[in-house]
C-alpha positions in Angstrom: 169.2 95.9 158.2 168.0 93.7 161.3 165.1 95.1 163.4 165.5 95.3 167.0 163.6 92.3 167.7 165.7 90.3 164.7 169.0 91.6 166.7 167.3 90.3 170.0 166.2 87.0 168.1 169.6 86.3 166.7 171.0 87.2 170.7 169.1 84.7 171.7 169.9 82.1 169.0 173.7 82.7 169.8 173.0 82.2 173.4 171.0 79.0 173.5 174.0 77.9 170.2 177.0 78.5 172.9 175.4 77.8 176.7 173.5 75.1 175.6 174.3 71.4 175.6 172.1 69.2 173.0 168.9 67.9 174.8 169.0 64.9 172.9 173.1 63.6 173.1 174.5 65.5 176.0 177.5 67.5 173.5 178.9 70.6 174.6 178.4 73.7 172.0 176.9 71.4 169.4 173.9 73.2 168.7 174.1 75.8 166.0 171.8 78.1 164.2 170.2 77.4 161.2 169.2 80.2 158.3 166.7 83.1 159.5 163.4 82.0 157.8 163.9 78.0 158.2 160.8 76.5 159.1 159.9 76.0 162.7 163.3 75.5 163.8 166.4 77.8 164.8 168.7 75.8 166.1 170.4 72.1 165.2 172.8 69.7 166.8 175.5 68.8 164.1 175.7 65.8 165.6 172.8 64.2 166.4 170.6 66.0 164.2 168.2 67.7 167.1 166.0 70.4 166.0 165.0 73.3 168.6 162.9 76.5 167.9 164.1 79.8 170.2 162.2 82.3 171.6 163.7 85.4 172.8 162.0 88.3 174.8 162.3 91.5 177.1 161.4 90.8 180.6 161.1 92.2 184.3 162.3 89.2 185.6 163.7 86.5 183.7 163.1 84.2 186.7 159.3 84.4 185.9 158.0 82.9 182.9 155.7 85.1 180.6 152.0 83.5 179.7 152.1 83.6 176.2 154.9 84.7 173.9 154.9 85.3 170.8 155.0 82.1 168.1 156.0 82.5 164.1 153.7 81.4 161.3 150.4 79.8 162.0 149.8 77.3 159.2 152.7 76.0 159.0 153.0 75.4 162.8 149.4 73.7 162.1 150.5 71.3 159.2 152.9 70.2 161.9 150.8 69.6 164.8 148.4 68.4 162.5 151.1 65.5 161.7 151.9 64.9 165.4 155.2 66.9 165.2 156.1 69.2 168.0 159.2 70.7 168.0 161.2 71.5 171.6 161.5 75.2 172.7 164.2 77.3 174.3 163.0 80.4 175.6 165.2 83.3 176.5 163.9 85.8 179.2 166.2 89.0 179.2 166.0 91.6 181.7 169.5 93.4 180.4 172.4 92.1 179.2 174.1 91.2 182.4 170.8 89.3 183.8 169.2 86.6 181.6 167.9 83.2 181.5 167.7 80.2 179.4 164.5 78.1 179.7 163.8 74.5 177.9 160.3 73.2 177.1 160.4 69.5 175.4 158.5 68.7 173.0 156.7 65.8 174.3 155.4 68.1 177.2 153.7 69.8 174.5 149.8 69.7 173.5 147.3 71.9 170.8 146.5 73.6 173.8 149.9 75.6 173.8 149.3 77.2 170.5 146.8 80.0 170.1 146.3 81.3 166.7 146.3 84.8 166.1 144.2 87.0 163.9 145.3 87.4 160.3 147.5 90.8 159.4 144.7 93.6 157.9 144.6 93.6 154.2 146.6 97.4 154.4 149.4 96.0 156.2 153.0 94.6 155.0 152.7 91.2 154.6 148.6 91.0 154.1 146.5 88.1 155.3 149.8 86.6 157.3 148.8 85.2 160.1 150.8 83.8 163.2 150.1 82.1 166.8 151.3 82.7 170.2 152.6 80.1 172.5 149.9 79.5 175.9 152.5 78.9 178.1 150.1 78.1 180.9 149.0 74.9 179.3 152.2 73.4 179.9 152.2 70.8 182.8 154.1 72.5 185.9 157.6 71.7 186.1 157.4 71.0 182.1 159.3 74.1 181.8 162.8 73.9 183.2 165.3 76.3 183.5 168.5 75.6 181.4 171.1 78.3 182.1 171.3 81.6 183.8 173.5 84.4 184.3 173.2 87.2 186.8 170.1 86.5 189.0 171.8 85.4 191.9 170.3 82.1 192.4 171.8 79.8 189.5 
């Protein structure tokens, strides 16, 4: 059964999957969500082949973008930098269900600075030595972050 954060996750997928045109070749409701656990990526274009990676999170005001939010696993997010390869980021701000926004970060706004590693899990928890990274969203050049789509703020 889906944790609360999984069900907001997957909310968000769906979201940024149906308001969302592809970033890379313009279609309408191309993008769709690829299997929970694929690396670095949750969305695809079955068109054009674009890859996107979703963020979803609680907010105040989905108008105001957090400073960090919370990344997936570190190494492999390493290997990839490592390599050169950034991958773009949608990130969905929800204050309820009625009042939310879509926000787009492409990936060749993106530097190491964005990425902070987090400490590894304690050797007593779950999943042991795991270790994951947050996403410095103040490293991002201003205006790199765009809003994409939103619905009930009153100014869209």
């Amino acid at each position: 059964m889906p944790t609360p954060k999984q069900k907001l996750g997957r909310l968000g997928e769906e979201l940024v999957a149906t308001r969302c045109p592809c970033p890379r070749c313009k279609r309408e409701r191309s993008l769709r969500r690829l299997p929970p656990n694929f690396k670095c990526a949750d969305v695809i274009c079955d068109f054009c082949g674009y890859l996107a990676q979703v963020k979803t999170s609680n907010t105040n005001n989905a108008t105001k973008l957090p400073a960090l939010v919370a990344g997936a696993a570190w190494r492999v997010q390493k290997e990839r930098m490592d390599s050169g390869i950034f991958f773009p980021l949608f990130l969905v701000l929800f204050e309820s269900p009625r009042r939310y926004a879509i926000h787009y970060l492409s990936a060749d706004l993106q530097s190491t600075a964005m990425f902070i590693m987090r400490k590894p899990l304690s050797p007593k928890a779950r999943r042991a030595g795991w270790q994951g990274f947050m996403y410095n969203l103040r490293a991002v050049p201003n205006g790199g972050i765009v809003r994409v789509f939103a619905k009930g703020l009153g100014d869209q």
